[in-house]
N, C-alpha and C positions, 0 to 999 in steps of 0.2 A: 631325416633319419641320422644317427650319431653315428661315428665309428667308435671300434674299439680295437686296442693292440693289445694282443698278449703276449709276453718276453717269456723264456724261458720255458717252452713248451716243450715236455719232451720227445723224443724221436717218435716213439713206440706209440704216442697218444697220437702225435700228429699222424702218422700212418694211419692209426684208426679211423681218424677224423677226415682223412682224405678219401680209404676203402667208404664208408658210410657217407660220403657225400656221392663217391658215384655210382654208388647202389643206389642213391635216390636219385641221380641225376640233376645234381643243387653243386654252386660251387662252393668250395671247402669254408668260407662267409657265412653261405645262405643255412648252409648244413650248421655251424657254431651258431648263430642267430635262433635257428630255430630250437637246438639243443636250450642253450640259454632261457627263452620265452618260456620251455615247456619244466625246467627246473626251477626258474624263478617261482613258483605256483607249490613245488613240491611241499615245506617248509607248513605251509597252511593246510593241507591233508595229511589224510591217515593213509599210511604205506599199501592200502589195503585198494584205498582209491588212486593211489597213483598208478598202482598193476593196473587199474581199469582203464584208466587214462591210456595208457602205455598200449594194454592190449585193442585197446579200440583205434589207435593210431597203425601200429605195427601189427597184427595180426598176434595169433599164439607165437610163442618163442618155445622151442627144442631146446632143453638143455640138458648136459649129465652133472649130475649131482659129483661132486671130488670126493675120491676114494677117502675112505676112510684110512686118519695114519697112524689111529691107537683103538685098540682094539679095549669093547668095557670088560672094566673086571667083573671076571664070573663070580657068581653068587652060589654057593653052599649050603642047601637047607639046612642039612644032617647034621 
């Protein structure tokens, strides 16, 4: 199996990528490897089946939609 170094990683990624490896209990490696393998693949599907991918791995994902920060212009029939 190859290594690989990545320079310039930043803070805020790396924390994520440390929180998300011991959520799964993988060292922060195993956890980039596996991210890796499973994005290598994206590029050749449709967004449609990567959610499937994704959801079949990870279970459903909770998320809240980001507020709205421009409201539509209203429309005037009259």
């Amino acid at each position: 199996m190859g290594d690989l170094l990545i320079r310039g990683l930043d803070p805020e990624t790396e924390a994520r990528l440390a929180a998300r490896a011991k959520a799964n209990r993988r060292s922060i490696s195993a956890e980039a490897a596996d991210i890796l393998s499973l994005a290598i693949d994206l590029p050749d599907m449709s967004a449609g089946e990567a959610y499937r991918r994704l959801r079949e791995r990870n279970g459903p994902v909770d998320f809240e939609p980001p507020p709205r920060t421009v409201e539509a212009p209203r429309v005037d029939f009259e």
